[in-house]
C-alpha positions as CSV (number, residue, x, y, z in Angstrom):
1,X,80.9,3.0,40.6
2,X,81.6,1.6,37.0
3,X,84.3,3.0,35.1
4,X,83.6,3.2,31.4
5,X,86.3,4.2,28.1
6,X,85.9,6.9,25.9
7,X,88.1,7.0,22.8
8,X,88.6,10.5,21.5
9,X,90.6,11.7,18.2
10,X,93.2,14.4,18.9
11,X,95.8,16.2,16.9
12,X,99.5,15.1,18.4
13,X,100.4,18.7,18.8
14,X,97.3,19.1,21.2
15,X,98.2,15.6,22.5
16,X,101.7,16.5,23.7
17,X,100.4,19.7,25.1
18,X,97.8,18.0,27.0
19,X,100.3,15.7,28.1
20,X,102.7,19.3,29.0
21,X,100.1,20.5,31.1
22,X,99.1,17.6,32.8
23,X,102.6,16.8,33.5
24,X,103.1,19.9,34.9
25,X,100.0,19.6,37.4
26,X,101.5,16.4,38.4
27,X,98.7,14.4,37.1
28,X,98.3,11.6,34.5
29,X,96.8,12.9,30.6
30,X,93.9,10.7,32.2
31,X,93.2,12.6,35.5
32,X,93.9,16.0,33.6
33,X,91.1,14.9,31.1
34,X,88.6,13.8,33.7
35,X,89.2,17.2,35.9
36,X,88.5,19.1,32.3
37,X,85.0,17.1,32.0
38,X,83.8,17.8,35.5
39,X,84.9,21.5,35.0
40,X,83.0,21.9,32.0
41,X,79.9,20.1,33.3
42,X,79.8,21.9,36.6
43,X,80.3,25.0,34.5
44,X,76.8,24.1,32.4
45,X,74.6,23.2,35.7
46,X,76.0,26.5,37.2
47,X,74.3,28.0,34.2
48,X,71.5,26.1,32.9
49,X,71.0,24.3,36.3
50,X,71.2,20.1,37.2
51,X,71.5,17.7,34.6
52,X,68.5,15.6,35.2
53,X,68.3,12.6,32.8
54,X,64.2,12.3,32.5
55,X,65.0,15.5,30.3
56,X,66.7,16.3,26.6
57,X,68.8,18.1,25.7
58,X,66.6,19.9,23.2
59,X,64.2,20.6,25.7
60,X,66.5,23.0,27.2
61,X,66.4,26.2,27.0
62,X,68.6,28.2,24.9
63,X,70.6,31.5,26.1
């Protein structure tokens, strides 16, 4: 599997907590931030079923 960057802008405020919680959960700001994107994508297919990529988005249907 390739791993790819993503570069995000954050307030430092949210940064340090990110880095609170993740330190807490004994995990890199990294790993925390990876766990949070599977979350919320598992969370979507759970509701709008499996990303397939031969659709777009704004073919979707909307709740």
């Amino acid at each position: 599997m390739s791993v790819k960057s993503l570069s995000i802008r954050i307030e430092p405020e949210m940064l340090d907590k990110l880095h609170y919680v993740a330190d807490y959960e004994a995990r890199s700001a990294n790993r925390q931030v990876l766990i949070l994107i599977r979350k919320n994508v598992d969370d979507f297919e759970k509701e709008h079923g499996e990303i397939q990529f031969s659709k777009r988005p704004t073919e979707l249907k909307h709740k």
